[in-house]
HTML snippet that shows the backbone in 3Dmol.js (N, CA, C, O; Angstrom):
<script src="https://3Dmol.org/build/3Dmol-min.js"></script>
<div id="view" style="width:600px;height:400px;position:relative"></div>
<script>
const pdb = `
ATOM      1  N   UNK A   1       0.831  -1.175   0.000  1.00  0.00           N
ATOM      2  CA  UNK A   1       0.000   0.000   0.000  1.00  0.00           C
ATOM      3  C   UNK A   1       0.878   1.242   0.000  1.00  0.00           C
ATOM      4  O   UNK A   1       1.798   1.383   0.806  1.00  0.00           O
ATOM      5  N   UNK A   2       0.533   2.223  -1.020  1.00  0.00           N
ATOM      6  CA  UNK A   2       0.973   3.591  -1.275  1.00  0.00           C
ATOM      7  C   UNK A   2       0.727   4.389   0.098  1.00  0.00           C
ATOM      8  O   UNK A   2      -0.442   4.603   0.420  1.00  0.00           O
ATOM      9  N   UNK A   3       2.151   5.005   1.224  1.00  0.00           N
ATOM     10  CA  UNK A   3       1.819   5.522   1.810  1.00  0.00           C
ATOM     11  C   UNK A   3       1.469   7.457   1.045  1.00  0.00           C
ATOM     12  O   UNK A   3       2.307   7.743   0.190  1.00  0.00           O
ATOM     13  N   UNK A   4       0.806   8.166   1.212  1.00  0.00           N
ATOM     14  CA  UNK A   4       0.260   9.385   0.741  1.00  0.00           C
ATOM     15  C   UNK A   4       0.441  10.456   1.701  1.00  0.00           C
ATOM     16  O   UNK A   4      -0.243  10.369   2.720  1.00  0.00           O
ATOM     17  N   UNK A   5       1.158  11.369   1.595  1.00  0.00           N
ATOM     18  CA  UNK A   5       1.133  12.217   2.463  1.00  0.00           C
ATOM     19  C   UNK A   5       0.988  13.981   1.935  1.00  0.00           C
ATOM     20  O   UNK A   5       0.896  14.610   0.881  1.00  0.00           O
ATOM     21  N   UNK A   6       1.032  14.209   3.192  1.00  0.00           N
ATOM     22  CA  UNK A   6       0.393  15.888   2.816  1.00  0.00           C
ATOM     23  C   UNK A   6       1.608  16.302   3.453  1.00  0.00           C
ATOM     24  O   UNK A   6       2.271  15.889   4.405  1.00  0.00           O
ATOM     25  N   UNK A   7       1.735  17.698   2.240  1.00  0.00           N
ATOM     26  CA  UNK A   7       2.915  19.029   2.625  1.00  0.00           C
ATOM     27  C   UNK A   7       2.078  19.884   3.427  1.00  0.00           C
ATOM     28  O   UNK A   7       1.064  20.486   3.073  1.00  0.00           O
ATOM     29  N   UNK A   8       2.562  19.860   4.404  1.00  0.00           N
ATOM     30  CA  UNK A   8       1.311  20.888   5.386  1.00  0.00           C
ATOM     31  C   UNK A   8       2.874  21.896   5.783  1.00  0.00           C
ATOM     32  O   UNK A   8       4.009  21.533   6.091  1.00  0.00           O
ATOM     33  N   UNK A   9       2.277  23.219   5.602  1.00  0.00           N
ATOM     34  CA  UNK A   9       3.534  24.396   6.191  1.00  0.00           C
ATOM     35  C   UNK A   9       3.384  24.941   7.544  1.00  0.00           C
ATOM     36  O   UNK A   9       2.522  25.814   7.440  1.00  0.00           O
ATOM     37  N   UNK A  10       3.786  24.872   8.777  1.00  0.00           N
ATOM     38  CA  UNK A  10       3.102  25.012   9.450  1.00  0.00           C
ATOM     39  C   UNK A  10       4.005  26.859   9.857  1.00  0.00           C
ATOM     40  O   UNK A  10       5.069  27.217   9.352  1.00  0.00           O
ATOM     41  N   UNK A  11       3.286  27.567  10.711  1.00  0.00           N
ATOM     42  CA  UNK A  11       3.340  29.019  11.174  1.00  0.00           C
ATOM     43  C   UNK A  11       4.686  29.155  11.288  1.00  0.00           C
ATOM     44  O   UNK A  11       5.257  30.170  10.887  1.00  0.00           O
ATOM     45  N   UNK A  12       5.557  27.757  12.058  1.00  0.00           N
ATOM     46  CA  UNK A  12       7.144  28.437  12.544  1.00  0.00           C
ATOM     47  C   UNK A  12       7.764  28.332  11.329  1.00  0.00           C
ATOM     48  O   UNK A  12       8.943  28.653  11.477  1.00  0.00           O
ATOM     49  N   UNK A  13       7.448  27.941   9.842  1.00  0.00           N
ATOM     50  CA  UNK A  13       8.357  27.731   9.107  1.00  0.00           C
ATOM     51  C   UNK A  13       8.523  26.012   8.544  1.00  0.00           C
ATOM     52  O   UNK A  13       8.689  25.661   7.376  1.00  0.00           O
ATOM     53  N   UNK A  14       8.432  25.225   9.617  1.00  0.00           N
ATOM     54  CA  UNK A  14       9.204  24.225   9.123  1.00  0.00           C
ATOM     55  C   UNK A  14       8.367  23.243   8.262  1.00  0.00           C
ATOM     56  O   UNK A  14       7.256  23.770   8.247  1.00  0.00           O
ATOM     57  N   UNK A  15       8.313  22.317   7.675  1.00  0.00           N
ATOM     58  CA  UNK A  15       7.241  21.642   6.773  1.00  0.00           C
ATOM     59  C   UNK A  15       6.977  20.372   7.109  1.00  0.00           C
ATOM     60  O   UNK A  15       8.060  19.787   7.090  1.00  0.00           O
ATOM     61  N   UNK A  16       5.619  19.199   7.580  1.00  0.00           N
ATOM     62  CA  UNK A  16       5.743  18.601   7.842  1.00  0.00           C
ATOM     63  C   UNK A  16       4.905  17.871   6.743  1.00  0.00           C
ATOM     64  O   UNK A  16       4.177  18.474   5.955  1.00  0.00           O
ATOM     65  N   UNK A  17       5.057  16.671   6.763  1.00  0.00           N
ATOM     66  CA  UNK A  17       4.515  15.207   5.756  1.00  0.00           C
ATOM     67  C   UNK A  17       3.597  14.236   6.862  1.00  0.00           C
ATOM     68  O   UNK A  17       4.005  13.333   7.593  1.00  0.00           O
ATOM     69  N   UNK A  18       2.520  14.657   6.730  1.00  0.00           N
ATOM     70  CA  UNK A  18       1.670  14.119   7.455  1.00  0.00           C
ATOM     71  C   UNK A  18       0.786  13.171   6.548  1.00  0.00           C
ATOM     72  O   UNK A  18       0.385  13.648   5.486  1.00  0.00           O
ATOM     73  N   UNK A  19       0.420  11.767   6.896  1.00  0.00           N
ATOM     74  CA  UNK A  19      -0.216  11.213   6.111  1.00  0.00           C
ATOM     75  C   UNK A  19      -1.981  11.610   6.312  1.00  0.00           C
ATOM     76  O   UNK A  19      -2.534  12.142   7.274  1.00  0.00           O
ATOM     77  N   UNK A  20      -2.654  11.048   4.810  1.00  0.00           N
ATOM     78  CA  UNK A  20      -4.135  11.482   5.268  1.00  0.00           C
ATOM     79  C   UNK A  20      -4.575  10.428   6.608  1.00  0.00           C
ATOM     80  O   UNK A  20      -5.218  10.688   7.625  1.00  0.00           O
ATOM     81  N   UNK A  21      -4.171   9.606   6.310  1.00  0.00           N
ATOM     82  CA  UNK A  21      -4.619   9.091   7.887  1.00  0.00           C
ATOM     83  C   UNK A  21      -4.534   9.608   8.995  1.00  0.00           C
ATOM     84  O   UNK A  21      -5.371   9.735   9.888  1.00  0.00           O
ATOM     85  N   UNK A  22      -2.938  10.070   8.880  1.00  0.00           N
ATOM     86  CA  UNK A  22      -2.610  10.725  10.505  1.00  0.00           C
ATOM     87  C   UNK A  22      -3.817  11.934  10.808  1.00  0.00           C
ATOM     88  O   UNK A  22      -4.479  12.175  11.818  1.00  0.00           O
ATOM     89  N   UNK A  23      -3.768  12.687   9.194  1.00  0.00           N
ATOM     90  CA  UNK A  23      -4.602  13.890   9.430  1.00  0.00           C
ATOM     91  C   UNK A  23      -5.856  13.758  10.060  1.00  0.00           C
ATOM     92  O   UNK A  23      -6.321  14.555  10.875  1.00  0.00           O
ATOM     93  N   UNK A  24      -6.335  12.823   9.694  1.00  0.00           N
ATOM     94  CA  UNK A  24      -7.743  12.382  10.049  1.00  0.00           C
ATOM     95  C   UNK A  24      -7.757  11.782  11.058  1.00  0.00           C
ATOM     96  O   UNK A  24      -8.898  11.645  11.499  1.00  0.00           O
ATOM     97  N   UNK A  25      -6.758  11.218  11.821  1.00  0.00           N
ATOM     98  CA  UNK A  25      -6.893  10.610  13.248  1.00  0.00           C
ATOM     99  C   UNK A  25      -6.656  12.141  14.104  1.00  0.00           C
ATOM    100  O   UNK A  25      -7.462  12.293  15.022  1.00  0.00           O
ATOM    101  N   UNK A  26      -5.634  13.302  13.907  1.00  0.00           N
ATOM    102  CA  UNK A  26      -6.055  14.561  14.223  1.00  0.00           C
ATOM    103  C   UNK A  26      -7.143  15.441  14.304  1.00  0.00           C
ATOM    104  O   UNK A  26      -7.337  16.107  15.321  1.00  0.00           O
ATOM    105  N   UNK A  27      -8.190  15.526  12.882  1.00  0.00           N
ATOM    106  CA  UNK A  27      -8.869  16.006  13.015  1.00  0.00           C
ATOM    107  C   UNK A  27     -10.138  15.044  13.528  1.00  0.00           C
ATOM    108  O   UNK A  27     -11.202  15.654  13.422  1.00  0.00           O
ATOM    109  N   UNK A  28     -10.295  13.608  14.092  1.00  0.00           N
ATOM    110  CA  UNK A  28     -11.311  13.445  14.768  1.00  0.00           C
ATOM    111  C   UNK A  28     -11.073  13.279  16.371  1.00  0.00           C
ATOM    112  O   UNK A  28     -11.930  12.981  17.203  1.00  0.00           O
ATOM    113  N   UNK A  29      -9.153  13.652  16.680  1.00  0.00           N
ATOM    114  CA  UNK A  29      -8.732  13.906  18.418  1.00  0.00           C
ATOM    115  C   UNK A  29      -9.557  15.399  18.317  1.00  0.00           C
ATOM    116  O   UNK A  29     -10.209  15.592  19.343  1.00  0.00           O
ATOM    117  N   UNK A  30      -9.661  16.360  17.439  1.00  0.00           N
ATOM    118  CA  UNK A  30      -9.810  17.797  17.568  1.00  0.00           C
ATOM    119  C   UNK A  30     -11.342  17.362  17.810  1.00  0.00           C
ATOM    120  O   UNK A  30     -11.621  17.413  19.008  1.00  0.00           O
ATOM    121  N   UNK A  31     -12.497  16.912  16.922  1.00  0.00           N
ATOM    122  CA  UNK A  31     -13.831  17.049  17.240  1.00  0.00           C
ATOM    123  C   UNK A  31     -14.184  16.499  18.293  1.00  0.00           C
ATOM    124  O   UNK A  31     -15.340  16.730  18.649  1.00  0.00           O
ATOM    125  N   UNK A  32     -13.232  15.478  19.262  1.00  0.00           N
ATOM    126  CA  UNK A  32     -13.668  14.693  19.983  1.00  0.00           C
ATOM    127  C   UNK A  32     -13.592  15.686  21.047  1.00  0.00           C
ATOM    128  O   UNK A  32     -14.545  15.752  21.822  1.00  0.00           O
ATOM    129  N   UNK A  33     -12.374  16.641  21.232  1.00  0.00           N
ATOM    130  CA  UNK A  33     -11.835  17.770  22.365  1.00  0.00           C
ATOM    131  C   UNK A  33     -13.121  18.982  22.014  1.00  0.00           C
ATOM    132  O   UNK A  33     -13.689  19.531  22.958  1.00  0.00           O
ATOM    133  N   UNK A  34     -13.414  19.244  20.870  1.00  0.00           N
ATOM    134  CA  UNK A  34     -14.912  20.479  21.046  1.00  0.00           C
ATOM    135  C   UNK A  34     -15.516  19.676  21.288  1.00  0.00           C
ATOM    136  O   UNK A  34     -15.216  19.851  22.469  1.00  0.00           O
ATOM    137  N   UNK A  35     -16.380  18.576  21.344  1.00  0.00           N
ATOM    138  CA  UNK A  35     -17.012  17.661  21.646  1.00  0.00           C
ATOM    139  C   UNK A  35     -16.676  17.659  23.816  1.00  0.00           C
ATOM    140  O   UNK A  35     -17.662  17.915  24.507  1.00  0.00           O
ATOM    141  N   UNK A  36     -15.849  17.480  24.253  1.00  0.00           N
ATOM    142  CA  UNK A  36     -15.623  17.423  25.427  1.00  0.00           C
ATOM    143  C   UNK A  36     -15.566  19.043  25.885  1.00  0.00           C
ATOM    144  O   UNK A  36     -16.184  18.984  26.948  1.00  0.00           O
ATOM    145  N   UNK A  37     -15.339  19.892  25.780  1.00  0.00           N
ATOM    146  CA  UNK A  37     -15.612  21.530  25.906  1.00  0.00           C
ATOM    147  C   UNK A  37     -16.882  21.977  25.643  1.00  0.00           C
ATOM    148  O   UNK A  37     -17.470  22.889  26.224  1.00  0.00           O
ATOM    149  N   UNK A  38     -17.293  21.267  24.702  1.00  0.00           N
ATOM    150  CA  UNK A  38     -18.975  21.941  24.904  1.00  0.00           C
ATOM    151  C   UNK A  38     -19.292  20.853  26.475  1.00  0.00           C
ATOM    152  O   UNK A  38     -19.916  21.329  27.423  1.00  0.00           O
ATOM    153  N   UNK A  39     -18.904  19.816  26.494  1.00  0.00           N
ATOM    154  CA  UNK A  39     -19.649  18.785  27.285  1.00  0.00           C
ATOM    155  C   UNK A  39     -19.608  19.848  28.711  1.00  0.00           C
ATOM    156  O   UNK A  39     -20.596  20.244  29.329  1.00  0.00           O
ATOM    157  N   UNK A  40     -18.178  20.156  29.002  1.00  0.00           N
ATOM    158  CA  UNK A  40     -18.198  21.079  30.169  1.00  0.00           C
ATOM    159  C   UNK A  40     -18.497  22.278  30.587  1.00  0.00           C
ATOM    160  O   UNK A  40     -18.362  22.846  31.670  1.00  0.00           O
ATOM    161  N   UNK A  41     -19.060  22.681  29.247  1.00  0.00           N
ATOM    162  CA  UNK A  41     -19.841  24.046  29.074  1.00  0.00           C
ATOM    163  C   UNK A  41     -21.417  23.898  29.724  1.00  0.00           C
ATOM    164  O   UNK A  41     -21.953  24.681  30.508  1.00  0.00           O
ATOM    165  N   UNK A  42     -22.015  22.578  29.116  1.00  0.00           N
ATOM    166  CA  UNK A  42     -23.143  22.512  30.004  1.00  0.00           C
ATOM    167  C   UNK A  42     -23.092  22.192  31.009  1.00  0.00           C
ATOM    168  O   UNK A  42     -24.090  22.491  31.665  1.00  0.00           O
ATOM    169  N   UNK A  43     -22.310  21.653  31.536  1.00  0.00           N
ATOM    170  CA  UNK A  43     -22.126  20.793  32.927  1.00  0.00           C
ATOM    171  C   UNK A  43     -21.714  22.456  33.712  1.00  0.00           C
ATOM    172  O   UNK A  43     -21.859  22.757  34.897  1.00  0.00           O
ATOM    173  N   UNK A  44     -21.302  23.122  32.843  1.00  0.00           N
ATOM    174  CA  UNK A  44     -21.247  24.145  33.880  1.00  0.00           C
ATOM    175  C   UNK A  44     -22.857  25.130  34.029  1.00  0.00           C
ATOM    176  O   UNK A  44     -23.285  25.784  34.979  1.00  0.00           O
ATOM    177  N   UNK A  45     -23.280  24.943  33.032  1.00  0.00           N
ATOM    178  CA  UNK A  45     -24.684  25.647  32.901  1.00  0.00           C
ATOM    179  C   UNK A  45     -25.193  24.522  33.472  1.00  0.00           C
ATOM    180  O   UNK A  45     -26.132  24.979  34.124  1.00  0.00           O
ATOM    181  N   UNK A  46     -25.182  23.394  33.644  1.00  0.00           N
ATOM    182  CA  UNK A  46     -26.284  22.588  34.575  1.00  0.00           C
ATOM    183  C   UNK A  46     -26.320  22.836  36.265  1.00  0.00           C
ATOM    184  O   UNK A  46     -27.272  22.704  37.034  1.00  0.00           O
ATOM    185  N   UNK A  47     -24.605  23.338  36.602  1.00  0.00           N
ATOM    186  CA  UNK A  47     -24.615  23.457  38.057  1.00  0.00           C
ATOM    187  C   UNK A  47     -23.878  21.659  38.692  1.00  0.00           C
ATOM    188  O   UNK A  47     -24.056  20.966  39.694  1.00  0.00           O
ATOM    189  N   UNK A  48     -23.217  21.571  37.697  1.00  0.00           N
ATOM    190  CA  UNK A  48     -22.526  20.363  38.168  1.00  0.00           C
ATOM    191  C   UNK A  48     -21.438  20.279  39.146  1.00  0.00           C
ATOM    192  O   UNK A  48     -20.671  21.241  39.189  1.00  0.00           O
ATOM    193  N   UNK A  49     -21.208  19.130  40.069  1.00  0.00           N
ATOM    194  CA  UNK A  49     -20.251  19.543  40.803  1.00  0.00           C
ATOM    195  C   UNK A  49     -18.873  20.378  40.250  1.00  0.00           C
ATOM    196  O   UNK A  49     -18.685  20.618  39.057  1.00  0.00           O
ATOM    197  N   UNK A  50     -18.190  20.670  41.056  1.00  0.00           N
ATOM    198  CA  UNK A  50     -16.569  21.064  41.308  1.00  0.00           C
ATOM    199  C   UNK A  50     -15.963  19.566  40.908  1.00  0.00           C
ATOM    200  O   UNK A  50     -15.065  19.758  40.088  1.00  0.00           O
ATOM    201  N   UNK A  51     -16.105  18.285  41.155  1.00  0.00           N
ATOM    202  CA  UNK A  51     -15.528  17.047  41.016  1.00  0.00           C
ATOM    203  C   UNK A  51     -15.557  16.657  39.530  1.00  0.00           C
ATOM    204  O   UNK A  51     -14.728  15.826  39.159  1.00  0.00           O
ATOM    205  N   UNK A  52     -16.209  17.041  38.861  1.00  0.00           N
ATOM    206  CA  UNK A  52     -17.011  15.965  38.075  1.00  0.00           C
ATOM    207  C   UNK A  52     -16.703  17.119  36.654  1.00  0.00           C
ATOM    208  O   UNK A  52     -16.534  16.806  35.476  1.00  0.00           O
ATOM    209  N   UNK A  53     -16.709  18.373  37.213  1.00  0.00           N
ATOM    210  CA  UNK A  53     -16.499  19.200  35.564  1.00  0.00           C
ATOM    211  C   UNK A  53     -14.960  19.708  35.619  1.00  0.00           C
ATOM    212  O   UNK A  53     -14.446  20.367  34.714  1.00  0.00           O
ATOM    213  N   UNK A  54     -14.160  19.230  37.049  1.00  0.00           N
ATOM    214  CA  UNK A  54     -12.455  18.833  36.511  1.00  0.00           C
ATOM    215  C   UNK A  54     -12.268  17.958  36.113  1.00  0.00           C
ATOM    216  O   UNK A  54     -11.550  17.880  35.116  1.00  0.00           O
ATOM    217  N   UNK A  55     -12.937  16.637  36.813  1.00  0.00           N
ATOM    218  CA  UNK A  55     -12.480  15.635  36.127  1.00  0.00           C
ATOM    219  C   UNK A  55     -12.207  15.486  34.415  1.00  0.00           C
ATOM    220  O   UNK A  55     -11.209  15.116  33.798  1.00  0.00           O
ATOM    221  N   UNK A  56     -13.956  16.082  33.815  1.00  0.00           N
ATOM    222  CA  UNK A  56     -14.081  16.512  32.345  1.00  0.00           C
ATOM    223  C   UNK A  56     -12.424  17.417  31.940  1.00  0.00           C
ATOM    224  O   UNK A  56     -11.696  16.673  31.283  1.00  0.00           O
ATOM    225  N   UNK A  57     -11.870  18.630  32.187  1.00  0.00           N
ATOM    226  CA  UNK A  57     -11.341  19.824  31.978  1.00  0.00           C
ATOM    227  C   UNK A  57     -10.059  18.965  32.296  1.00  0.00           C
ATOM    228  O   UNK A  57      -9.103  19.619  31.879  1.00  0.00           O
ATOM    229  N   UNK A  58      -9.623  17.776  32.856  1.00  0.00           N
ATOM    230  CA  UNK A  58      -8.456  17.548  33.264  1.00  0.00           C
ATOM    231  C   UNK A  58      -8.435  16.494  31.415  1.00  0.00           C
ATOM    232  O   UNK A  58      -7.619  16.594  30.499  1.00  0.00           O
ATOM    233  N   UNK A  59      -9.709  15.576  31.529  1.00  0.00           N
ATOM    234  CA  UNK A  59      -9.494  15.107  30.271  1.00  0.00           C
ATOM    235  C   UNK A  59      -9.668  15.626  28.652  1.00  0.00           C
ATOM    236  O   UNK A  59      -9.491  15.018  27.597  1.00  0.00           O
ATOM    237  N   UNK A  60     -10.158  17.225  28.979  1.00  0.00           N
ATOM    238  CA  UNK A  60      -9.457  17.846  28.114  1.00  0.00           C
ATOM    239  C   UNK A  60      -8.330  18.030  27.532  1.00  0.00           C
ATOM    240  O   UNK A  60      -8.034  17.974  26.338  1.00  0.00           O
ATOM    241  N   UNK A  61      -7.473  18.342  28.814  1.00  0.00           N
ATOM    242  CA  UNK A  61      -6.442  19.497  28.710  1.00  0.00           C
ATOM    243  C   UNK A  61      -5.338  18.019  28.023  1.00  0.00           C
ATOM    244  O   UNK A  61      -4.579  18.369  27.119  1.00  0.00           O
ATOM    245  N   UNK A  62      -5.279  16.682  28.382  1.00  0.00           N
ATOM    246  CA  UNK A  62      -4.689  15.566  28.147  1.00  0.00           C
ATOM    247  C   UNK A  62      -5.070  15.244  26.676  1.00  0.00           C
ATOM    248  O   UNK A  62      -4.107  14.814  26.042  1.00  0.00           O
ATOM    249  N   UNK A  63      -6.148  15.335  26.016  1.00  0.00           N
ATOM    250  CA  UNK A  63      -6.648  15.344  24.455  1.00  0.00           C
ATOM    251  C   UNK A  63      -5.651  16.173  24.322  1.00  0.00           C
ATOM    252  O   UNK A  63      -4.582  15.564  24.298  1.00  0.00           O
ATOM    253  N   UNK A  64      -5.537  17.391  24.218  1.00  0.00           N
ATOM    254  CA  UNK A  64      -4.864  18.517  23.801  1.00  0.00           C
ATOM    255  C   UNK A  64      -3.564  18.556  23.608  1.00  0.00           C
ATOM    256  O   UNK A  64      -2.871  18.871  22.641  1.00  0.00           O
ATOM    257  N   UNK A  65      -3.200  17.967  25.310  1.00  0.00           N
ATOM    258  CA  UNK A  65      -1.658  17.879  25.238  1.00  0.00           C
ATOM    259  C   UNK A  65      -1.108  16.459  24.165  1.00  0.00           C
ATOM    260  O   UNK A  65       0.036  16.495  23.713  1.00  0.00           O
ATOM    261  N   UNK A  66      -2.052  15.249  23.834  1.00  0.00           N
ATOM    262  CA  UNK A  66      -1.812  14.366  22.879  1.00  0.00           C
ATOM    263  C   UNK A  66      -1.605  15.221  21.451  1.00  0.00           C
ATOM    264  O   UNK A  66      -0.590  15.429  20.788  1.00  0.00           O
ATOM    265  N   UNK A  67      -2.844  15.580  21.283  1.00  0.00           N
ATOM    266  CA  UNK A  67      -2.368  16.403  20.042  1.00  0.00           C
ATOM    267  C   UNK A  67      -1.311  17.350  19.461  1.00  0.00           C
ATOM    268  O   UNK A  67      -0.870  17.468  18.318  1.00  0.00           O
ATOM    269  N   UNK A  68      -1.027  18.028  20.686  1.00  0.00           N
ATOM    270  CA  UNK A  68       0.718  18.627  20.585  1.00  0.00           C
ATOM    271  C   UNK A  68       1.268  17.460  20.557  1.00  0.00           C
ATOM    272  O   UNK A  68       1.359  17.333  19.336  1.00  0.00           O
ATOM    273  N   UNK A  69       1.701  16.515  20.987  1.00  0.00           N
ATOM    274  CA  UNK A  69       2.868  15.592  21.268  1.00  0.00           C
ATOM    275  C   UNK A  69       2.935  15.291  19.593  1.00  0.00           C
ATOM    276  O   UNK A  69       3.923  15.510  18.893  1.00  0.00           O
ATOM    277  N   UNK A  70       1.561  14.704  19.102  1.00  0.00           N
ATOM    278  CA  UNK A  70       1.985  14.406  17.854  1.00  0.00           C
ATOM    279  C   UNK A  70       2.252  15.412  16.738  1.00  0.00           C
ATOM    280  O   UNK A  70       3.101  15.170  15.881  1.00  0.00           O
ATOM    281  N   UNK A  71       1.528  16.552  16.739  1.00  0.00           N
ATOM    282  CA  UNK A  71       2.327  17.321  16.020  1.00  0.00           C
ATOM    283  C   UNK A  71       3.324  18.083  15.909  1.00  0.00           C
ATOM    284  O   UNK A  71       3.439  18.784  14.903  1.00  0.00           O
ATOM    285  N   UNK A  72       4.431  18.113  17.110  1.00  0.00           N
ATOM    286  CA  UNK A  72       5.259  18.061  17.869  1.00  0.00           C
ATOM    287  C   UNK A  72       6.399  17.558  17.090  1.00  0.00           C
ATOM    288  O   UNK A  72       7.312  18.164  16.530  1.00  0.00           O
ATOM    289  N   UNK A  73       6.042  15.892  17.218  1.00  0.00           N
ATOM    290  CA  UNK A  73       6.633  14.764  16.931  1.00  0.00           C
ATOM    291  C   UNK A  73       6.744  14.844  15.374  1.00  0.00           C
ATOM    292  O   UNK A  73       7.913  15.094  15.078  1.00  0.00           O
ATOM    293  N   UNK A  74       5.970  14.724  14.308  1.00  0.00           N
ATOM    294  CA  UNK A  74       6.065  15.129  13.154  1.00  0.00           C
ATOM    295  C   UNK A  74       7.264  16.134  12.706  1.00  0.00           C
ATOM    296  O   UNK A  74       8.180  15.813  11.948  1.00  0.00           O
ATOM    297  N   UNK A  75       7.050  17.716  13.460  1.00  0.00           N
ATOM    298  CA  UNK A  75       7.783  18.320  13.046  1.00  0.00           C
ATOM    299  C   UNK A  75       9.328  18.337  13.418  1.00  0.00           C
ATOM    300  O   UNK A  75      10.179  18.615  12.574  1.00  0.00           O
ATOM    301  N   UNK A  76       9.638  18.019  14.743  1.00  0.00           N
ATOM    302  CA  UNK A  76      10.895  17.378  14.903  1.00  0.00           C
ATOM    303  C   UNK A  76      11.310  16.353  13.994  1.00  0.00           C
ATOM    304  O   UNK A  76      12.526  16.163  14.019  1.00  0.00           O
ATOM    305  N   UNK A  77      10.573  15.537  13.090  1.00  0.00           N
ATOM    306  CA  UNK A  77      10.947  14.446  12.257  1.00  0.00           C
ATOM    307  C   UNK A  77      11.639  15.138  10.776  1.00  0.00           C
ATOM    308  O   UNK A  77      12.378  14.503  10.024  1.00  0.00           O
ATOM    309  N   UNK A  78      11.215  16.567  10.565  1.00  0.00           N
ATOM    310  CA  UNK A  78      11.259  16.905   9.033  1.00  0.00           C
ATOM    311  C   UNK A  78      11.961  17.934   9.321  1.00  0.00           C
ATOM    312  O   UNK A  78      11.791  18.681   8.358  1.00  0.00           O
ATOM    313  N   UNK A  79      12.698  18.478  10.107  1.00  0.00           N
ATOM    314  CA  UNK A  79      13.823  19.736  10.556  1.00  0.00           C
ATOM    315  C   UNK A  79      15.060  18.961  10.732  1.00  0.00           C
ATOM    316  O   UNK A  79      15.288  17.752  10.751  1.00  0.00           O
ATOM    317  N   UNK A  80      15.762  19.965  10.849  1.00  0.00           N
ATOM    318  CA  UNK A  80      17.559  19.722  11.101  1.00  0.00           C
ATOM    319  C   UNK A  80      17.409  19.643  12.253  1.00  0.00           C
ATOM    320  O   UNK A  80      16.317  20.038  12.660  1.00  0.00           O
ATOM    321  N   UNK A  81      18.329  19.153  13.208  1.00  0.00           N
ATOM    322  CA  UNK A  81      18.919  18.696  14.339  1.00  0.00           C
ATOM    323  C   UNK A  81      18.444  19.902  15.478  1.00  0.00           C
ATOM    324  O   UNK A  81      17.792  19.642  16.489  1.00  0.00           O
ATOM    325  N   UNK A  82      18.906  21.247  15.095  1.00  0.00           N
ATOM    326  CA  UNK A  82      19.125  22.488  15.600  1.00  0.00           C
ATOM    327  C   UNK A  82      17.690  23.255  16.029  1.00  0.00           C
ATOM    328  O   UNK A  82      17.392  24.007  16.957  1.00  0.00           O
ATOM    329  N   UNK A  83      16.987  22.719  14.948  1.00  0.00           N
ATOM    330  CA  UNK A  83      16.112  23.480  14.711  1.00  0.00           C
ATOM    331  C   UNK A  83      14.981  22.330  15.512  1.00  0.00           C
ATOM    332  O   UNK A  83      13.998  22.906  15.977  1.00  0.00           O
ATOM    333  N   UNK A  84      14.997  21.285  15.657  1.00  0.00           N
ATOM    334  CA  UNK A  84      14.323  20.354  16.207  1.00  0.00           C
ATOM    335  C   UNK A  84      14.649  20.520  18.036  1.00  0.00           C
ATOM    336  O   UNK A  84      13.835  20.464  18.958  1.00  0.00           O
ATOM    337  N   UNK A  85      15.608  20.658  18.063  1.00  0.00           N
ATOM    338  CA  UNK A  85      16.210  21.327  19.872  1.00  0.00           C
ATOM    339  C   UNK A  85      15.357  22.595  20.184  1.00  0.00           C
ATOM    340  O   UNK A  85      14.703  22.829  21.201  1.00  0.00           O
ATOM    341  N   UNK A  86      15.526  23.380  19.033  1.00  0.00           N
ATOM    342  CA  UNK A  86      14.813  24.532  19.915  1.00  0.00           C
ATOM    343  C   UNK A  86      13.044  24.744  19.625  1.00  0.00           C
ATOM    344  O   UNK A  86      12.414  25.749  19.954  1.00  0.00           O
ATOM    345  N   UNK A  87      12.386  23.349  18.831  1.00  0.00           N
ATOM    346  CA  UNK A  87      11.010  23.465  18.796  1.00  0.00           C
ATOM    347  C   UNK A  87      10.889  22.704  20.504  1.00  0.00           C
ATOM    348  O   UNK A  87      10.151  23.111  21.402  1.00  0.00           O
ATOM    349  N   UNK A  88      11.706  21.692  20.565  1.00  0.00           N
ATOM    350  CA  UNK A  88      11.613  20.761  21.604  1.00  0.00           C
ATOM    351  C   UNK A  88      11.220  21.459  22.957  1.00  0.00           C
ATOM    352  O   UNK A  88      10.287  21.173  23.708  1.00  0.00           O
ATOM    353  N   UNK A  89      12.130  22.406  23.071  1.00  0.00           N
ATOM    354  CA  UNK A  89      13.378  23.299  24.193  1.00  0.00           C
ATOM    355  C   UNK A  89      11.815  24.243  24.635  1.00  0.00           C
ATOM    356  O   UNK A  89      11.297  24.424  25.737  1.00  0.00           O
ATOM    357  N   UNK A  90      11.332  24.778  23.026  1.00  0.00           N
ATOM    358  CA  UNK A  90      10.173  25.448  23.387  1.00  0.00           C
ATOM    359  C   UNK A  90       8.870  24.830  23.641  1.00  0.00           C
ATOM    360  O   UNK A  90       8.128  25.568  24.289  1.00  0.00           O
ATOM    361  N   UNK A  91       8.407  23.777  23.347  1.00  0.00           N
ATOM    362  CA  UNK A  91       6.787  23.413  23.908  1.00  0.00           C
ATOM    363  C   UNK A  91       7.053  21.969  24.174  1.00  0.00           C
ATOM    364  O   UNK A  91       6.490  21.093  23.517  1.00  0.00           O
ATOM    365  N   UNK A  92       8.172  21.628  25.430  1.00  0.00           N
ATOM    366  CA  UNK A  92       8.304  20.751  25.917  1.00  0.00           C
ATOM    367  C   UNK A  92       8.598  21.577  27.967  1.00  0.00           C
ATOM    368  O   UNK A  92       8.800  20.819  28.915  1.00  0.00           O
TER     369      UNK A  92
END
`;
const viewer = $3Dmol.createViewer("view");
viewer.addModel(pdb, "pdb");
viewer.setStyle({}, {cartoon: {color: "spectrum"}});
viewer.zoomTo();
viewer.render();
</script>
């Protein structure tokens, strides 16, 4: 099987090769995280405990931080050495 990938440019410059799969396992971690933010949006309009809408906001913030790791991980894969230290250095 033909792996297929996408030139995606991202804001700092550097270019990453993301396959459509990966993309799409990204963009359904992203709907699943608005999906969990609205969830705690009502739970806060319902009057839900203090326990129960961190618990939600803690398994947010862990979606989120997955999704950095991997796009993270990508772009450290397609940079020079140097330039992979100081993406690291910065959102690690």
């Amino acid at each position: 099987m033909r792996k297929i990938t996408l030139d995606i440019r991202y804001p700092g410059g550097y270019i990453g090769n993301v396959t459509i799969e990966e993309k799409r396992n990204l963009e359904i971690m992203l709907r699943r995280i608005g999906g969990q933010v609205n969830g705690i949006s009502k739970m806060i309009n319902d009057d839900k405990g203090c326990e129960a809408v961190m618990t939600q906001v803690m398994a947010a913030v862990s979606s989120l931080k997955s999704v950095g790791r991997t796009v993270l991980a990508d772009a450290t894969c397609n940079v020079p050495k140097e330039e992979s230290t100081k993406l690291l250095k910065r959102f690690l």
